[in-house]
N, C-alpha and C positions, 0 to 999 in steps of 0.2 A: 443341818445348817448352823446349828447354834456353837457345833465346834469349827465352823469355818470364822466364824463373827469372834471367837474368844481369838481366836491364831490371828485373826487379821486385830486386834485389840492388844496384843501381847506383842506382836510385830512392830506396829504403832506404838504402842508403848514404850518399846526396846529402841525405834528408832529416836523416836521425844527425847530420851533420854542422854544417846548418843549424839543430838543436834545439842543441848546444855551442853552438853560435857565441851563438846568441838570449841560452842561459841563462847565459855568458861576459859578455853587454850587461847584462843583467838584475840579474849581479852587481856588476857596474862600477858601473849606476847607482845600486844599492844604497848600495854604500861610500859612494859621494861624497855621495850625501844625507846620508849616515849623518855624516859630516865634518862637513857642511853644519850637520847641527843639531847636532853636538857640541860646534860653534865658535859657535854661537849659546846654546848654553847657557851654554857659558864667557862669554861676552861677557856677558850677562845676569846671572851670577853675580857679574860683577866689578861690572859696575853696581849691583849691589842691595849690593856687601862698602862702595862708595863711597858709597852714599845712607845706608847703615847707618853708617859714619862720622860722613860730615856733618850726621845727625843726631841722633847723640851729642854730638857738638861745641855743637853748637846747645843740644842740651838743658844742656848741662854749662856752657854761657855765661848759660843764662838761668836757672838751679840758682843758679848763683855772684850773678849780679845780686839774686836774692829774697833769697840769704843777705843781702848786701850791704843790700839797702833792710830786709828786717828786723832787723840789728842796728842801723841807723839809728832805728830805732822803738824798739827797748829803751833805745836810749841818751836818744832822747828822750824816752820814758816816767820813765826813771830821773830825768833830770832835774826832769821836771816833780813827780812825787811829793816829790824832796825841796824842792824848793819849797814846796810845798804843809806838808810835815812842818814846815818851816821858818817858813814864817806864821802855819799854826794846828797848833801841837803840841798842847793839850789835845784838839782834836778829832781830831788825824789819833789820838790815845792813845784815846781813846773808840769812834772808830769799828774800829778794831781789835779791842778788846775786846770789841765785839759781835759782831763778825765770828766772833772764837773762841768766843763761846758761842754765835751759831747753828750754826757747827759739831760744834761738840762736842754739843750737843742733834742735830743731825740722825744724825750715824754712833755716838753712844749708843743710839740708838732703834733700828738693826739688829741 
């Protein structure tokens, strides 16, 4: 019996042995995926810090452009009114004063 207990002991042994080793692989492979997607996240981070850039960039180019074409509009707005005051002043004065008493009539009445 005592060579059945050494074989089953040596069996067991060998198998001990063989569960480290597996769960040794198992951990190995762990890490390195683990890596694998940590370095995929960073990568992906960076890509999203640089499309988040680029797209403030952009937004802050075409901000600046509206600024730009709308004071273009006030300016020509500006001009054109005083033209206007300038040609017909009894009326640009008239229409005005309407102006302010339909105002005044409308936020009286609240």
């Amino acid at each position: 019996m005592s060579s059945h207990m050494s074989n089953a002991r040596r069996h067991a042994r060998q198998s001990a042995k063989e569960i480290r080793s597996a769960a040794r692989r198992v951990r190995d492979t762990a890490a390195d995926e683990a890596n694998g997607v940590m370095h995929t996240i960073h990568k992906v981070g960076n890509d999203a810090v640089k499309a988040a850039r680029n797209g403030y960039e952009d937004l802050r180019d075409a901000a600046g452009d509206y600024v730009d074409r709308g004071r273009a509009t006030a300016k020509s707005m500006e001009h054109s009114i005083e033209n206007q005051i300038k040609e017909r002043p009894l009326s640009t004065v008239l229409l005005s004063l309407g102006l302010g008493f339909l105002a005044g009539y409308v936020f009286a009445r609240r």
